[in-house]
C-alpha positions as CSV (number, residue, x, y, z in Angstrom):
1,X,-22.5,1.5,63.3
2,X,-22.0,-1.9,64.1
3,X,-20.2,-2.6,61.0
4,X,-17.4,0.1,61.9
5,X,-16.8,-1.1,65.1
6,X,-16.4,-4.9,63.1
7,X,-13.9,-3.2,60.8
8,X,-12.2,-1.3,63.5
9,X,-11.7,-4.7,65.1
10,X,-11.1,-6.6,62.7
11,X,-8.5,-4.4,61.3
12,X,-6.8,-4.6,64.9
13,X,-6.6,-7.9,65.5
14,X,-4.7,-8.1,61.4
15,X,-2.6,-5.4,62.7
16,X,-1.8,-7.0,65.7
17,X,-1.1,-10.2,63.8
18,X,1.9,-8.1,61.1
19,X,3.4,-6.6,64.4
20,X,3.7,-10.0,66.1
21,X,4.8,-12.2,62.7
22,X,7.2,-9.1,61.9
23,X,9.0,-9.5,65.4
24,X,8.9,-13.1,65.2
25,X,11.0,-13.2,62.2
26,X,13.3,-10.6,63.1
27,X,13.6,-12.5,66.1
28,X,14.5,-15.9,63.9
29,X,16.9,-13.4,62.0
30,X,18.9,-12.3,64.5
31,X,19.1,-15.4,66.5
32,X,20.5,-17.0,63.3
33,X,24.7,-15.9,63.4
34,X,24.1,-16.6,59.2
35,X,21.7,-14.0,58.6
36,X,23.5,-10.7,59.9
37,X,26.8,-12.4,58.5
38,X,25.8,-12.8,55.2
39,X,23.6,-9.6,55.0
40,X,25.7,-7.3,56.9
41,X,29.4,-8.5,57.4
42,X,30.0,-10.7,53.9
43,X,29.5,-7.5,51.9
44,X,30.8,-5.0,53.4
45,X,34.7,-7.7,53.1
46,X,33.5,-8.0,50.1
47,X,33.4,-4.4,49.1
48,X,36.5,-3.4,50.2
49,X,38.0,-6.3,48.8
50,X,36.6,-5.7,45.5
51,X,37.4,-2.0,45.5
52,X,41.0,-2.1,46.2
53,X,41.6,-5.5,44.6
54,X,39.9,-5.3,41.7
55,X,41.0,-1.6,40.5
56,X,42.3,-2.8,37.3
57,X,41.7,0.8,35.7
58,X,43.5,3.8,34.4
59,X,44.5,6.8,37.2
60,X,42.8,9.1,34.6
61,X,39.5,10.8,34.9
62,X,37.2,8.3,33.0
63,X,39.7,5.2,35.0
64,X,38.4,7.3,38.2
65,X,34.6,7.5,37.1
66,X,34.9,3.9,36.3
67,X,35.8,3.1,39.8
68,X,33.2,5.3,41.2
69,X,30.3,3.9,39.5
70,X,31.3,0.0,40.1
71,X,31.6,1.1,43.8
72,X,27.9,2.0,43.3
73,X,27.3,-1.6,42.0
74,X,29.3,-3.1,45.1
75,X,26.7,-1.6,47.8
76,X,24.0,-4.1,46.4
77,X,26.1,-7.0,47.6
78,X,23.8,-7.2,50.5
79,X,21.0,-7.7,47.7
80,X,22.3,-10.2,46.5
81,X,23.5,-12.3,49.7
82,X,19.3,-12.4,50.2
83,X,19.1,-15.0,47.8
84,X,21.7,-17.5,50.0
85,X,20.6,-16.5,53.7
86,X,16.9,-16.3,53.3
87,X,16.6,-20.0,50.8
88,X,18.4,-21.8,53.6
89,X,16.6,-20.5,56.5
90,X,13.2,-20.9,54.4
91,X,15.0,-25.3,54.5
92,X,15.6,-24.6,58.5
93,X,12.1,-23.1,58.9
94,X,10.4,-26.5,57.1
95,X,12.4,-28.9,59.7
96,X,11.8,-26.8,62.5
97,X,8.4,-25.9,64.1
98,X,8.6,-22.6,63.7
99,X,6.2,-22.6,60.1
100,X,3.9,-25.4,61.3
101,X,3.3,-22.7,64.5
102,X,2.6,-20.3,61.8
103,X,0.5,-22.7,59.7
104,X,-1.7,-23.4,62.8
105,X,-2.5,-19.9,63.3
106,X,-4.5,-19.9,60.4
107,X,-1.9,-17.2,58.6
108,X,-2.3,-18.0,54.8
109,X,0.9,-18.8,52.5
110,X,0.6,-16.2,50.8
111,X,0.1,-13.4,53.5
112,X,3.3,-15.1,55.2
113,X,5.6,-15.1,52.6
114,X,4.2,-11.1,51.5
115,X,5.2,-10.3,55.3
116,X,8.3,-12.3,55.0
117,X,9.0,-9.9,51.5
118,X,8.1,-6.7,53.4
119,X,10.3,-7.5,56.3
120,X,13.9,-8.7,53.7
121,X,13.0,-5.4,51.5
122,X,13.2,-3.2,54.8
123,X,16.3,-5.3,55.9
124,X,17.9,-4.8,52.5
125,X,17.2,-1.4,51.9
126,X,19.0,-0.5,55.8
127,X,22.0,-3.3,54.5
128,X,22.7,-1.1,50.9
129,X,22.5,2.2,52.6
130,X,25.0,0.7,55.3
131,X,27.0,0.3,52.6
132,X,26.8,3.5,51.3
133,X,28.1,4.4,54.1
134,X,31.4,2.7,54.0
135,X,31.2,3.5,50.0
136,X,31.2,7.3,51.7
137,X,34.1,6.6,53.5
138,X,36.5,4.5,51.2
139,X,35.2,6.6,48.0
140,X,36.0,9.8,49.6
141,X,35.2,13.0,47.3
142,X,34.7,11.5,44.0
143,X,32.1,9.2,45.4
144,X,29.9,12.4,47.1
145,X,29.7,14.4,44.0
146,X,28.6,11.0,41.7
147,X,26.4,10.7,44.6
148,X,24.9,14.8,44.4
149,X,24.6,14.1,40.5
150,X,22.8,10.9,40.8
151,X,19.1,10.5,39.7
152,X,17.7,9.1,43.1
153,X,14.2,7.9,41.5
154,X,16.3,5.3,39.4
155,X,18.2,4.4,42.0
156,X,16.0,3.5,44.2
157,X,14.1,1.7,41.3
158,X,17.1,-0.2,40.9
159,X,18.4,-1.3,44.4
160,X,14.6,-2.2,45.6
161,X,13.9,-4.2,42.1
162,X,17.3,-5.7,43.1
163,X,16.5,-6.7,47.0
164,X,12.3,-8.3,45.0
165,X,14.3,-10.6,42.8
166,X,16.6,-11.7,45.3
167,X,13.9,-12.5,47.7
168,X,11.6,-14.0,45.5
169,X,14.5,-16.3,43.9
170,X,15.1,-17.3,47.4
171,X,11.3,-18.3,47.8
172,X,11.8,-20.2,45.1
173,X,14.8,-21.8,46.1
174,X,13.5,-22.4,49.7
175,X,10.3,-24.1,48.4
176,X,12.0,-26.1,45.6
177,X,14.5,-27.9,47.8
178,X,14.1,-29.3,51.3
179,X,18.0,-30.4,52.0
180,X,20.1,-27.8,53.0
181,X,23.2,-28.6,51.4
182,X,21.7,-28.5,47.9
183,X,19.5,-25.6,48.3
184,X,23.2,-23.3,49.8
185,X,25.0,-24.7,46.8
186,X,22.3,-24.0,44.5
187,X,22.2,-20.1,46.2
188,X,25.9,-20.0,45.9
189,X,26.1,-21.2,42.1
190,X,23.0,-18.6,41.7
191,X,25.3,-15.6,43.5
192,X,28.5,-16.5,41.8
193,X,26.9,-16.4,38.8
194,X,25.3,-13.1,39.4
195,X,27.6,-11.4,40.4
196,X,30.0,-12.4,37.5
197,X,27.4,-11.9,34.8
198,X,25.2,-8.9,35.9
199,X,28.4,-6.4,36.0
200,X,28.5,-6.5,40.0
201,X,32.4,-7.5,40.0
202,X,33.2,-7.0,36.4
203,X,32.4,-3.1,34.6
204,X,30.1,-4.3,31.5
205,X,31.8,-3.3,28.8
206,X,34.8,-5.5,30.2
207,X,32.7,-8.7,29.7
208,X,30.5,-7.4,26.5
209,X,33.2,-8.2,23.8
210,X,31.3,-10.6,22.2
211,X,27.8,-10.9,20.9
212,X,27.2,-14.9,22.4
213,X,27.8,-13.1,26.3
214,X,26.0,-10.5,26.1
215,X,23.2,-12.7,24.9
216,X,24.0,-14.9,28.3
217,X,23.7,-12.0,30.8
218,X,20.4,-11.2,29.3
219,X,18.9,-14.2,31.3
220,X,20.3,-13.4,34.5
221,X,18.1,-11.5,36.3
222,X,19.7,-9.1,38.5
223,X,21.7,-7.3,35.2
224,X,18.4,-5.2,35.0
225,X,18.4,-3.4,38.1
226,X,21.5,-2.5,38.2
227,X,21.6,-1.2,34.6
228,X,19.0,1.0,36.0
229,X,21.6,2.1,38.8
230,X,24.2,2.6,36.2
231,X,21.5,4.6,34.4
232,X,21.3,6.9,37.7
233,X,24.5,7.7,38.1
234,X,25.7,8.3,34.5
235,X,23.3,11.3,34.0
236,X,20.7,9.2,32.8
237,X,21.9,8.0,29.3
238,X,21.5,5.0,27.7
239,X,24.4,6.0,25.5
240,X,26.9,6.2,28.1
241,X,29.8,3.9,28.1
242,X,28.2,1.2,30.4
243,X,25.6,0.3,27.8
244,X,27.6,0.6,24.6
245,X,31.2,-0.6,25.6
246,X,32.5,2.7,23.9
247,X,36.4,2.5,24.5
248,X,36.1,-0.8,25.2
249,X,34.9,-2.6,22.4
250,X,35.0,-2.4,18.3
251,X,31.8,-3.3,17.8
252,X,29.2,-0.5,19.0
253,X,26.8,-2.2,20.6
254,X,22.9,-1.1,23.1
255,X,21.6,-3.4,25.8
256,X,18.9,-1.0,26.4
257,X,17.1,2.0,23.9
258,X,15.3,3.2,26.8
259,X,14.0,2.7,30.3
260,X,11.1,1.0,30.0
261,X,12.7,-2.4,28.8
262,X,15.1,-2.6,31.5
263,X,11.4,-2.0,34.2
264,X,9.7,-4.1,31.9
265,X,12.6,-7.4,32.1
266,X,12.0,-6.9,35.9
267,X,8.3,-6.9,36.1
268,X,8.1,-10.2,34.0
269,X,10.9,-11.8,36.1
270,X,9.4,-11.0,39.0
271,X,5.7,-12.3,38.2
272,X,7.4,-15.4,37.2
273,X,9.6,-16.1,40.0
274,X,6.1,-15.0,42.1
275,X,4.2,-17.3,40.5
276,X,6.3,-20.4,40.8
277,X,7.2,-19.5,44.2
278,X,3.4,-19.7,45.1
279,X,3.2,-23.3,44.4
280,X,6.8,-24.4,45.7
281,X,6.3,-23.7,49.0
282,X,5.4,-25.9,51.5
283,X,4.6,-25.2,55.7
284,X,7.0,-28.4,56.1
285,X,9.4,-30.4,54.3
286,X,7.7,-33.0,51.4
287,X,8.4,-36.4,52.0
């Protein structure tokens, strides 16, 4: 009997420590101007921009589709802008007080930074269907019925294996560097390079022309879940134009045979970028 009541308490007084770690970083979030810019405000410009700028394809039906999905792609901005906001407030955190508070609590690294991933998956997940909202809007009919005809199981694969990577990057980022000029270019060079690579701003096929870049976009990370989203939509085949350049290419061409490869590229990457994370970060800056 005695041993309940030691659970029961015990499992209050963790449950009161998650609610109050939760609202203190929500708190540090939204005191921040950065974070709700760069999560919330950055992407959506960004969308529009790249909608309306960007629509270098035909007015036919597959120009149309085209469109459609890459405005599927443009609702992980938010994803992506993770890896920037949370690696430079992880560098403000280390000179502030605000983790040696936590540190002196007792709170274990590891627990913290598993809140701190529970807390930016929540965050990202209400950012991308934000955008979905304004994709709703500025897509009009054509996005709807992609979206009726889209496999949500992938989908939601895809844009929450999107939101892991960026936040463990960021970790790993965050604990790596300690100024916080080098650790937002670093971010940047890491988001430019995403979104060029991983077919976020450019269709695939577009960029897949030759065998020495698609070789390249196999390293970066976030090209897998968003394959997976392009699986979703496209009525889940791996031989649809996205994944064999068809039209767009002469040389036929598969980055995937099936969906376990793209799951299994995102498992590994995440373990790894878990793993070094682990012993990168530090309560404080290193001197």
């Amino acid at each position: 009997m005695q041993t309940k009541v030691n659970k029961k308490n015990n499992f209050r007084a963790n449950f009161s420590i998650f609610q109050e770690l939760m609202l203190l970083i929500n708190k540090s979030f939204f005191r921040e101007k950065r974070g709700p810019i760069f999560i919330f405000v950055i992407p959506t410009i960004f969308l529009i921009i790249f909608y309306y700028v960007f629509n270098i394809y035909p007015g036919n039906s597959n120009g149309i589709a085209i469109r459609t999905l890459t405005l599927f792609i443009y609702m992980l901005l938010p994803t992506l802008s993770i890896i920037v906001s949370l690696s430079t407030t992880l560098v403000d955190w280390k000179k502030s007080v605000f983790l040696k508070r936590i540190d002196a609590t007792g709170i274990k690294k590891g627990t913290f930074l598993f809140l701190l991933l529970i807390y930016y998956l929540s965050l990202g997940l209400i950012a991308v269907f934000f955008e979905m909202i304004i994709a709703i809007i500025i897509g009009g009919h054509n996005f709807i019925e992609a979206l009726k005809a889209t496999n949500w199981g992938y989908l939601l694969l895809g844009i929450i294996a999107a939101i892991l990577l960026s936040v463990t990057i960021a970790f790993l980022i965050g604990g790596i560097f300690s100024n916080e000029g080098i650790t937002n270019s670093v971010a940047i060079i890491i988001y430019i390079l995403t979104i060029l690579l991983s077919g976020v701003l450019v269709y695939p096929p577009l960029i897949s022309d030759t065998l020495g870049v698609r070789v390249i976009t196999y390293f970066i990370p976030h090209k897998y879940p968003i394959f997976l989203i392009l699986y979703a939509i496209t009525g889940t085949s791996w031989e649809a134009q996205f994944n064999t350049g068809t039209g767009y290419s002469t040389e036929l061409y598969h980055y995937f045979t099936a969906s376990w490869q793209p799951v299994l590229a995102i498992i590994l990457f995440l373990s790894f970028f878990t793993f070094l994370a682990k012993f990168s970060f530090r309560w404080n800056v290193r001197r």
